[in-house]
C-alpha positions as CSV (number, residue, x, y, z in Angstrom):
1,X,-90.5,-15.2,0.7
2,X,-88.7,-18.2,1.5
3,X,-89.7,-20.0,4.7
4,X,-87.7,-21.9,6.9
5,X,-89.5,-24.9,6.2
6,X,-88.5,-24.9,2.9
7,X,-85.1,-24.4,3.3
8,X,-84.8,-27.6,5.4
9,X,-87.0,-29.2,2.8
10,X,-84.5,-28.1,-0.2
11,X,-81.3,-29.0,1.9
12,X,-82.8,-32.2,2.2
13,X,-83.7,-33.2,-1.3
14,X,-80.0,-32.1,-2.0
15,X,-78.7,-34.8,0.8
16,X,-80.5,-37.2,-0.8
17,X,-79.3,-36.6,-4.2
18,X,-75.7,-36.5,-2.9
19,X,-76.0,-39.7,-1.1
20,X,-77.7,-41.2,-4.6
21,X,-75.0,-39.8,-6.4
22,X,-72.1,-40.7,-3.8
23,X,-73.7,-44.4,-3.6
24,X,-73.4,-44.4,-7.7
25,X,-69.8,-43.4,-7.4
26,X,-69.1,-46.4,-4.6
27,X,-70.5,-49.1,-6.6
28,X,-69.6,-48.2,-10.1
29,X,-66.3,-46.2,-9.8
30,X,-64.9,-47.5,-6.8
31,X,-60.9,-45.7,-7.6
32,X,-63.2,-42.4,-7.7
33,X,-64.9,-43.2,-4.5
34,X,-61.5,-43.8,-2.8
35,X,-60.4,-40.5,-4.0
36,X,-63.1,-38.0,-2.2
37,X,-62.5,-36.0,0.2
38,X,-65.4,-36.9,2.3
39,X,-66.3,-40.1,2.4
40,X,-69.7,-40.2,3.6
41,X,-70.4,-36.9,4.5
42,X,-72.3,-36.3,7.7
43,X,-73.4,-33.3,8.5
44,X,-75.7,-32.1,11.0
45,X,-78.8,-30.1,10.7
46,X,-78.0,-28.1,14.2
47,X,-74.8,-27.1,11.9
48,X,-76.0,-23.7,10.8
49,X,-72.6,-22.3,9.2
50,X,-73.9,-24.7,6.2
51,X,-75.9,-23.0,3.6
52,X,-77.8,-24.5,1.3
53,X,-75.1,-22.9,-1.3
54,X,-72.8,-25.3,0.1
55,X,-74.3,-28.7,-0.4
56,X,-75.6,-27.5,-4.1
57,X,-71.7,-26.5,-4.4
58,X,-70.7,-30.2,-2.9
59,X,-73.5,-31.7,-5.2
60,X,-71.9,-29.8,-8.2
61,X,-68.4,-31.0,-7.4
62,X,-69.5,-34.7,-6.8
63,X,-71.0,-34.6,-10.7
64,X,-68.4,-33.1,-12.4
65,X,-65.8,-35.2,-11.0
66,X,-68.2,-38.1,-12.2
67,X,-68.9,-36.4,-15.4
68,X,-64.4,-36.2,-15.7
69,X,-64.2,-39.6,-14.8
70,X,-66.7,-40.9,-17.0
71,X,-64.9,-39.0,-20.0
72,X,-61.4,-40.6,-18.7
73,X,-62.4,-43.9,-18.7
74,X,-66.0,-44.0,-20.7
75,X,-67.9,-46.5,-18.5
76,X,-71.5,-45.3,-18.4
77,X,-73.2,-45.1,-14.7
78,X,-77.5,-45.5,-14.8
């Protein structure tokens, strides 16, 4: 069984990664920064319509448009 406390614990290891992964974006592919939709996103624990479904699905997205635009124009990001 999955407690609460590690819910909040997940869904904050996969804020982090997409602030790390957003922050890549910003200072290495700056026209792909430009072009997301939300640009930082905020979101607010006392938000309880999100799911941690949704920021693995937002992490997802952020990395394959990376992944696209890394194919497209073949500059490497660390």
């Amino acid at each position: 069984m999955i407690t609460a406390m590690e819910t909040e614990t997940d869904i904050h290891q996969l804020m982090q990664e997409i602030v790390r992964v957003t922050g890549i974006i910003k200072v290495n592919y700056p026209v792909l920064y430009a072009s997301l939709y939300e640009t930082p996103v905020f979101v607010s624990y006392e938000d309880e319509e999100l799911e941690e479904e949704e920021f693995q699905d937002y992490l997802e997205f952020l990395n394959t448009q990376l992944a696209i635009h890394r194919i497209a124009y073949g500059k490497r990001w660390k």
